[in-house]
Backbone bond lengths (Angstrom), bond angles and torsions (degrees), N, CA, C in turn:
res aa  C-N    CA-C-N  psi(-1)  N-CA   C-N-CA  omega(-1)  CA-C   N-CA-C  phi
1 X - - - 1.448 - - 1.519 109.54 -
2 X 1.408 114.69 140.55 1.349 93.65 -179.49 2.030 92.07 -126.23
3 X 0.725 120.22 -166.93 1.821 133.89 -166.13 1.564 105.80 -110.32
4 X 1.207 104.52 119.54 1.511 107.53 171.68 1.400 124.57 -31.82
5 X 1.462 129.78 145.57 1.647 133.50 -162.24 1.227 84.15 -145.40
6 X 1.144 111.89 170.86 1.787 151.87 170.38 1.450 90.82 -69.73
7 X 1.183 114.30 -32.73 1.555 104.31 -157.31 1.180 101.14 -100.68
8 X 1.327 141.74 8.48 1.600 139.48 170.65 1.448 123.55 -86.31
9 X 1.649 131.37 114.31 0.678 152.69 151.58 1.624 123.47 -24.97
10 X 1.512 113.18 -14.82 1.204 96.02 -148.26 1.538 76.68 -177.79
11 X 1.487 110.40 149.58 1.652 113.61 177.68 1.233 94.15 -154.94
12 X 1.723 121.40 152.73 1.129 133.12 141.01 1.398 126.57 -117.16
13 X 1.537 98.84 149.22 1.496 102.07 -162.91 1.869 100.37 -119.90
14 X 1.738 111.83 115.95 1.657 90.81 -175.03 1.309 98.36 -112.04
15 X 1.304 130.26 153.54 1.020 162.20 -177.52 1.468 163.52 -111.26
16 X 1.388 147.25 40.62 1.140 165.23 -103.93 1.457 94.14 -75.01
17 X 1.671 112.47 174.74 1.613 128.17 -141.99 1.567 95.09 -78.31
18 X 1.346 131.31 0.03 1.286 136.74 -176.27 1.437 121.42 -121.03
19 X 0.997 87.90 23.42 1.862 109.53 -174.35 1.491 119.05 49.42
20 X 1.734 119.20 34.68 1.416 113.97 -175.61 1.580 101.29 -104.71
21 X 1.156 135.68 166.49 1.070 136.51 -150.27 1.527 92.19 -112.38
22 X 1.615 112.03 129.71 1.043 128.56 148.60 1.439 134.63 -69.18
23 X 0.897 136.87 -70.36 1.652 152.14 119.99 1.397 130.59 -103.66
24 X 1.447 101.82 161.83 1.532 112.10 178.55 1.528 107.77 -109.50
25 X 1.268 151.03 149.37 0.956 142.55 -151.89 2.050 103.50 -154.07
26 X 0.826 127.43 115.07 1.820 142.26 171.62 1.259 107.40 -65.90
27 X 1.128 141.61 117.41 1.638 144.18 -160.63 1.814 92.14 -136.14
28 X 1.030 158.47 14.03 1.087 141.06 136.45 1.458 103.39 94.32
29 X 1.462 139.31 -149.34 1.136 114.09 143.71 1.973 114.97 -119.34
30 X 1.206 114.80 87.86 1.172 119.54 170.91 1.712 136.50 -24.02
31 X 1.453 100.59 -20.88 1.692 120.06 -145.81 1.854 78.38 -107.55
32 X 1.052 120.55 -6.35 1.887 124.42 -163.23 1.339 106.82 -116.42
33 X 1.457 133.68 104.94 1.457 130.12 159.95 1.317 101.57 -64.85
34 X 1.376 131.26 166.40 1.519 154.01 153.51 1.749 112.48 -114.83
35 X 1.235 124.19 108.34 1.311 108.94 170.58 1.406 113.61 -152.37
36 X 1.497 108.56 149.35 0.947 122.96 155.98 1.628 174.21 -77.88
37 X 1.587 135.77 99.08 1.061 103.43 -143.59 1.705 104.49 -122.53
38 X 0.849 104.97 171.97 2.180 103.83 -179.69 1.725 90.41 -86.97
39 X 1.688 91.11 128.89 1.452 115.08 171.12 1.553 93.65 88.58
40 X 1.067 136.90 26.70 1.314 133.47 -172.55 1.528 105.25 -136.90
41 X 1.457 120.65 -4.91 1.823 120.12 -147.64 2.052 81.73 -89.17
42 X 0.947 156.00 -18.15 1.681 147.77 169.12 1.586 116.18 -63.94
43 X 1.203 84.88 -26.16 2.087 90.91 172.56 1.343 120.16 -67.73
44 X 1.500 140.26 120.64 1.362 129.52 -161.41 1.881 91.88 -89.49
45 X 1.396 132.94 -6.69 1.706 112.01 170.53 1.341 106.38 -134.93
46 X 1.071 147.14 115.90 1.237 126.95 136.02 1.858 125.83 -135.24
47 X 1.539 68.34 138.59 1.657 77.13 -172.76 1.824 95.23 -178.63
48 X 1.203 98.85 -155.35 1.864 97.64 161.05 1.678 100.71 172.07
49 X 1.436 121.92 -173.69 1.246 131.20 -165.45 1.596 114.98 -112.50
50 X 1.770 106.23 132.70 1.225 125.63 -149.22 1.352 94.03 -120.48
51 X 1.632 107.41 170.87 1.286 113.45 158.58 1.329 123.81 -105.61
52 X 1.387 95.47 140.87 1.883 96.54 -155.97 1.988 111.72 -119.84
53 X 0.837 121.13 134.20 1.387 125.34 165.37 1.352 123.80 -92.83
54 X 1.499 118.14 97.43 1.215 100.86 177.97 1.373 130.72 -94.03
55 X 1.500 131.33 173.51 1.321 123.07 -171.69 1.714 91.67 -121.75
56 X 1.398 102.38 136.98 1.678 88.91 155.31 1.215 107.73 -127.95
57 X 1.523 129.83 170.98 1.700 136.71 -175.28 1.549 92.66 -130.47
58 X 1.382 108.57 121.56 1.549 112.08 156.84 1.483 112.95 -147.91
59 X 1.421 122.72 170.12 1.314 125.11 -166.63 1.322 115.15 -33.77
60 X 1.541 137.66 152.41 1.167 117.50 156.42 1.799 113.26 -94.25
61 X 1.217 116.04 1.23 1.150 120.48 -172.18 2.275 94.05 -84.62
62 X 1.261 118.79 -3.03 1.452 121.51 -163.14 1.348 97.88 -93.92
63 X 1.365 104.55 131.30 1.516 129.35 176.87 1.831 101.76 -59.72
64 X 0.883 134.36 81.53 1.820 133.21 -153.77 1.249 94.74 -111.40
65 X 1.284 140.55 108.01 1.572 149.29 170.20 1.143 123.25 -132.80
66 X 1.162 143.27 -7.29 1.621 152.18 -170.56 1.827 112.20 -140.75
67 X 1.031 150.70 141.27 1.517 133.73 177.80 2.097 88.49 -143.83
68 X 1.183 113.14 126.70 1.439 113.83 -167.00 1.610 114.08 -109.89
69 X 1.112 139.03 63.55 1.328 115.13 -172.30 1.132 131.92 -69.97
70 X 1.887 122.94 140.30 1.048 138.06 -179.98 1.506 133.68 -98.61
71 X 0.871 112.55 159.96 1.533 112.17 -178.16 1.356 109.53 -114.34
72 X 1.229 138.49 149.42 1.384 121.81 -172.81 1.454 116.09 -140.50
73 X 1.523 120.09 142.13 1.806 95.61 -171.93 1.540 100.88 174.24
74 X 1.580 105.28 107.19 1.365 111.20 -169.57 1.770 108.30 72.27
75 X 1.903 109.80 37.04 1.320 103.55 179.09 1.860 127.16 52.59
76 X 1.192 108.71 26.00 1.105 125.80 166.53 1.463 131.37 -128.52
77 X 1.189 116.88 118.59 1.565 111.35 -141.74 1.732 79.94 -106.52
78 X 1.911 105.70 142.42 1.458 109.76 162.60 1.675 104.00 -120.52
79 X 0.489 101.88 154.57 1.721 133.81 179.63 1.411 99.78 -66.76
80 X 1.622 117.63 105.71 1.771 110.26 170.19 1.651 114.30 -104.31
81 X 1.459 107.28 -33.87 1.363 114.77 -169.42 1.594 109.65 -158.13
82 X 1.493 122.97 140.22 1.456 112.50 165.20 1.476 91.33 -119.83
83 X 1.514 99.44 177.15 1.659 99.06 -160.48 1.513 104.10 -144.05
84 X 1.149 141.52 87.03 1.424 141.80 -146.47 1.887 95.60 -86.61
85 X 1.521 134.07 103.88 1.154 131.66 169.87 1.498 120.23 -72.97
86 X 1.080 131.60 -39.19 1.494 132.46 -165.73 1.442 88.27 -116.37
């Protein structure tokens, strides 16, 4: 797990059965390949947006009931989806 940055695309927020926050989590932007190709290195982007599965690992001893994803941009996080597991 690593800790939310300025530089994350994308955040998750998990959450126990009382809606208090367990951790927040920096996801990068997952949904974005980066790649590279010969005869291509003068182009300032290429790549484009995929569909991604993510995995996360957290305690199993953690009360885990809510998972929130964020959007992030100019340090302002919006609200895309919460996800009720149990």
């Amino acid at each position: 797990m690593k800790m939310l940055s300025s530089k994350d695309k994308y955040a998750l927020k998990v959450l126990d059965k009382n809606k208090k926050e367990i951790f927040m989590i920096g996801l990068g932007n997952p949904f974005y390949i980066h790649a590279q190709h010969i005869d291509f290195e003068d182009r300032d982007f290429f790549g484009g947006y995929v569909d991604a599965e993510l995995e996360i690992a957290f305690p199993f001893e953690a009360d885990v009931v809510y998972f929130v994803l964020y959007s992030q941009e100019d340090k302002f996080l919006r609200k895309i989806n919460e996800i009720k597991i149990k």
